[in-house]
C-alpha positions in Angstrom: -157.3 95.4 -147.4 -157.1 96.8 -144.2 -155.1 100.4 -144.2 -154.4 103.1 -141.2 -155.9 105.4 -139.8 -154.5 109.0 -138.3 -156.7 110.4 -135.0 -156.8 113.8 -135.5 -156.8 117.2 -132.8 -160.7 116.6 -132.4 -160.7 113.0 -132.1 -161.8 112.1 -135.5 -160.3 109.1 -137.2 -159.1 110.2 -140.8 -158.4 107.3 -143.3 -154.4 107.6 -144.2 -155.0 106.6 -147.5 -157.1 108.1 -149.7 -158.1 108.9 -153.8 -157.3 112.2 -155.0 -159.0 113.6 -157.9 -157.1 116.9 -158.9 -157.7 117.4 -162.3 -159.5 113.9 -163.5 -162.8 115.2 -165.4 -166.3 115.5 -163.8 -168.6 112.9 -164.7 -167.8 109.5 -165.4 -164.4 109.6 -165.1 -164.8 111.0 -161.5 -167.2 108.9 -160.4 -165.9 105.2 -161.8 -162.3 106.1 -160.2 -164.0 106.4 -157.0 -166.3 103.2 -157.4 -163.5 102.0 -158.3 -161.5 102.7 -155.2 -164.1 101.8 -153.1 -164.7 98.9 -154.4 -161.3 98.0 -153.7 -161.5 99.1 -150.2 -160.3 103.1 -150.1 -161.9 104.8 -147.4 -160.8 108.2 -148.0 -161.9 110.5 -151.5 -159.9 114.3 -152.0 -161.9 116.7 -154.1 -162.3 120.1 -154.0 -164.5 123.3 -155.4 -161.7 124.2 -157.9 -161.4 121.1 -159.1 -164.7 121.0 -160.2 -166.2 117.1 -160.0 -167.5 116.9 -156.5 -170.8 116.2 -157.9 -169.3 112.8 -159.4 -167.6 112.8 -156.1 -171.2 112.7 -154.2 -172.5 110.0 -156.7 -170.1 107.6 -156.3 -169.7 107.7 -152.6 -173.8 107.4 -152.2 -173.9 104.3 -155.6 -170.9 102.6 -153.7 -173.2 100.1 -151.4 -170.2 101.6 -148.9 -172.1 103.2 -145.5 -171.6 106.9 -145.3 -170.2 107.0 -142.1 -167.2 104.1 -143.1 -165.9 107.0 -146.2 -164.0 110.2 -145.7 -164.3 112.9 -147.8 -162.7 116.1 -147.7 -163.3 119.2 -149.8 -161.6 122.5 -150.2 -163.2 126.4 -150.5 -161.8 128.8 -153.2 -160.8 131.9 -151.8 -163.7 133.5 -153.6 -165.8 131.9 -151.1 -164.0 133.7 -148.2 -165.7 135.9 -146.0 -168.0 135.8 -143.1 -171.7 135.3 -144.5 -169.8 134.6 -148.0 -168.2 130.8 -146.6 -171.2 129.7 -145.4 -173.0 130.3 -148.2 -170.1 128.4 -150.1 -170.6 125.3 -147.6 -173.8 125.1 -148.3 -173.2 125.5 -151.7 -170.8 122.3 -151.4 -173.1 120.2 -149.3 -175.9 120.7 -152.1 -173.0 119.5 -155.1 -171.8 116.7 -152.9 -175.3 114.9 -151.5 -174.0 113.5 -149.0 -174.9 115.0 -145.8 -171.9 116.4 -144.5 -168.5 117.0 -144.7 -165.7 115.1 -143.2 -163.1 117.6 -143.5 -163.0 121.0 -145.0 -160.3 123.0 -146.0 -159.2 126.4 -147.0 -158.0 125.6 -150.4 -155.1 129.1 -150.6 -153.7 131.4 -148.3 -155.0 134.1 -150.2 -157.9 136.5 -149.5 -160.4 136.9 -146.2 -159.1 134.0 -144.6 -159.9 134.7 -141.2 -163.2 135.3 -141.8 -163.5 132.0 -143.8 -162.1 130.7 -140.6 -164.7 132.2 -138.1 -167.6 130.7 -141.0 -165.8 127.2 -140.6 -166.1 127.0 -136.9 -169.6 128.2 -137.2 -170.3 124.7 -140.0 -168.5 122.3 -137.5 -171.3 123.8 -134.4 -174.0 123.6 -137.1 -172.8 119.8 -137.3 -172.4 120.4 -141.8 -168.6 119.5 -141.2 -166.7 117.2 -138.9 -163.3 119.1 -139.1 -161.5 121.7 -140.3 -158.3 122.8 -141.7 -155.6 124.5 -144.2 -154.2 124.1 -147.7 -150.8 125.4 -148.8 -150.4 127.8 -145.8 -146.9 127.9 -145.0 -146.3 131.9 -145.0 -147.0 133.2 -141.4 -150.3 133.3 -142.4 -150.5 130.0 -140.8 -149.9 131.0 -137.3 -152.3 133.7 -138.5 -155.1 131.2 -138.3 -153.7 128.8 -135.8 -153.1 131.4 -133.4 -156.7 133.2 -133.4 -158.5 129.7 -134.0 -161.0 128.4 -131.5 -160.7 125.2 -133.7 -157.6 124.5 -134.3 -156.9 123.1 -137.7 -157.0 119.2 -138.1 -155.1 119.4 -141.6 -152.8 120.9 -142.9 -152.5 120.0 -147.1 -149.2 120.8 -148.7 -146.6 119.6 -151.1 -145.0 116.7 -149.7 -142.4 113.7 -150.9 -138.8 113.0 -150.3 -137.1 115.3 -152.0 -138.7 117.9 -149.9 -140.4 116.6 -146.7 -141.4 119.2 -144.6 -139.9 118.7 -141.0 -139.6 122.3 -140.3 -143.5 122.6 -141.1 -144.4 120.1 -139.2 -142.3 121.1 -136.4 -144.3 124.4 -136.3 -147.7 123.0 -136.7 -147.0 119.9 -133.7 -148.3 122.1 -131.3 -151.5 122.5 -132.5 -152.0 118.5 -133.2 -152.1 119.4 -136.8 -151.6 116.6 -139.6 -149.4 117.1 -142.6 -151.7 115.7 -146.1 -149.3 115.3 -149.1 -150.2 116.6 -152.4 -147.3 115.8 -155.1 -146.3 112.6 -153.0 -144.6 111.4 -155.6 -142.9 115.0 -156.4 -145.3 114.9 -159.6 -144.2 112.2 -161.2 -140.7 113.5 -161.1 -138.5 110.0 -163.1 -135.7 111.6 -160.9 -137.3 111.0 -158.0 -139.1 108.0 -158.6 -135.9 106.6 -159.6 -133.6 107.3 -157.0 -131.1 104.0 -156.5 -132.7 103.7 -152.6 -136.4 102.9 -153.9 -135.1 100.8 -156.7 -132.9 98.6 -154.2 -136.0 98.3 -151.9 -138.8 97.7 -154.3 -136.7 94.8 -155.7 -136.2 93.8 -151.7 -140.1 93.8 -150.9 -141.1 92.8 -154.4 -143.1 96.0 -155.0 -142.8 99.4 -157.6 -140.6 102.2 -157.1 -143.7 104.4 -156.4 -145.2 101.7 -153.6 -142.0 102.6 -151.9 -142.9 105.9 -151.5 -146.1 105.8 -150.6 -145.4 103.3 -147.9 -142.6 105.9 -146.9 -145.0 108.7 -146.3 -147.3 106.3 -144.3 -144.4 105.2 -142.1 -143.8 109.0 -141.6 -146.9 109.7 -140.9 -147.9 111.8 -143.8 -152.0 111.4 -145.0 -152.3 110.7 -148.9 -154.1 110.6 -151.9 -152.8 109.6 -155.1 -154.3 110.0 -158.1 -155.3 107.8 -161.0 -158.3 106.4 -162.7 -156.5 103.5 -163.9 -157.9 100.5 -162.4 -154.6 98.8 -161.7 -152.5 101.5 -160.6 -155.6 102.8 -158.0 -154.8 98.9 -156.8 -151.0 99.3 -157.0 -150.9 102.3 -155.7 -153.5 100.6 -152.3 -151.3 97.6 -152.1 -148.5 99.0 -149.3 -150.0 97.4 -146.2 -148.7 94.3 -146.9 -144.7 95.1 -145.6 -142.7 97.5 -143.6 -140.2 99.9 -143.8 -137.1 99.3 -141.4 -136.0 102.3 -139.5 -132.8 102.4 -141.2 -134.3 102.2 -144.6 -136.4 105.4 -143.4 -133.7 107.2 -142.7 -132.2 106.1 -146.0 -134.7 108.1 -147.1 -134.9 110.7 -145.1 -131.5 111.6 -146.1 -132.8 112.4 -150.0 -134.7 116.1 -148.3 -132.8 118.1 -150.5 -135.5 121.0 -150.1 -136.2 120.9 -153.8 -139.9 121.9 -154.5 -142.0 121.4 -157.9 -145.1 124.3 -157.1 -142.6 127.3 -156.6 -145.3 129.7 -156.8 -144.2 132.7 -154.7 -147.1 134.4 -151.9 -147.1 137.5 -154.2 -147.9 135.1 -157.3 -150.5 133.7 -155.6 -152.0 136.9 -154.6 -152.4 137.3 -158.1 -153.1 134.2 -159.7 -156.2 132.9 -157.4 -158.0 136.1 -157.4 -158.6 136.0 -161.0 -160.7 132.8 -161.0 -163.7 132.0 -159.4 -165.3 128.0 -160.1 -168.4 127.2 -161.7 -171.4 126.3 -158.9 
């Protein structure tokens, strides 16, 4: 099934849709939910240090029979990887778990800790050729203009919590002139039945003849938003790919627009942060 494609700040051309695999297991779990995606035509995999399974991540992408160059794979540092010296070491770290030769897009996983110098370590991997591009997750503090400002690279991505109920126009307002891309994690608002449920997606899944949640997704493509949902259910990883197929009309995106209600599910405050991600540091 042929899908979109976003062309990001350096010219790269970043699969919309994509597999996330926040907090499915390492091993075979990983890796069959992203043979399985493949398979059915996914160009795009989400992993991350933290979450522990890019190892199963590597294997499936090189066992696929897919060429390398056709998938996108983006990873995220913890901030105990931060630090001039200390990042590259991390990306090198990550190119050894993953396997498969470099990175598509890399990310800075919380605004937490020596960020900058992350930063300066990143552009140095993107020179070096180990990445293609570059970019932020969960900055929305003015710690983001932090980074954008003093960037030589500017950041391609910019991964944050993303769906109707709370959709992120201001952000994205600040981060246009930069050619930054928003990537939606919660683009569903976590499952949220209140959400899902809402009387607009009901009337137009029964319109197009698809789910409540295909609605969505296909909302977030129409506005432009790249994302990832994740399952390792063979049929929803299909359900959840089959939105290419129909259209949104304008009016039934601003019917939708008009649900941003600015209510958040991650309501984690900078200070909590602070204190929460310097606690932890993931396995190698």
């Amino acid at each position: 099934m042929k899908q979109t494609v976003l062309t990001l700040n350096n010219g790269a051309k970043i699969p919309q849709f994509g597999m996330g695999v926040y907090m499915v297991p390492a091993g075979e779990a990983t890796k069959q939910a992203c043979l399985s995606a493949l398979g059915m035509g996914y160009r795009h995999i989400d992993t991350a240090h933290a979450y522990q399974n890019e190892r199963s991540v590597g294997e499936a992408v090189r066992e696929s029979g897919v060429p390398r160059e056709e998938i996108w794979v983006t990873s995220k540092l913890w901030p105990s990887e931060y630090g001039e010296g200390k990042t590259m070491a991390g990306i090198d770290k990550m190119l050894s778990r993953l396997q498969i030769g470099y990175i598509d897009l890399l990310l800075l996983h919380q605004q937490v800790g020596d960020y900058m110098g992350a930063w300066r370590d990143m552009e140095k991997a993107v020179a070096q050729g180990k990445v293609r591009s570059i970019g932020l997750s969960n900055f929305e503090s003015e710690r983001l203009e932090e980074v954008c400002e003093a960037a030589t690279v500017k950041p391609a991505a910019l991964q944050v919590e993303c769906h109707p109920y709370y959709q992120q126009n201001d952000l994205k307002k600040r981060i246009a002139k930069y050619g930054t891309v928003i990537e939606s994690w919660y683009p569903i608002g976590h499952g949220d039945a209140g959400l899902i449920n809402e009387p607009v997606f009901t009337e137009l899944a029964k319109k197009y003849g698809k789910t409540n949640v295909q609605i969505i997704l296909r909302w977030h493509i129409q506005a432009g938003n790249v994302i990832f949902p994740k399952s390792t259910n063979p049929k929803h990883i299909r359900e959840n790919f089959d939105i290419f197929d129909f259209a949104l009309t304008a009016a039934e995106m601003e019917q939708i627009a008009s649900l941003d209600c600015g209510k958040r599910f991650y309501t984690a405050t900078l200070e909590e942060q602070e204190r929460n991600f310097s606690r932890w540091t993931p396995a190698d």
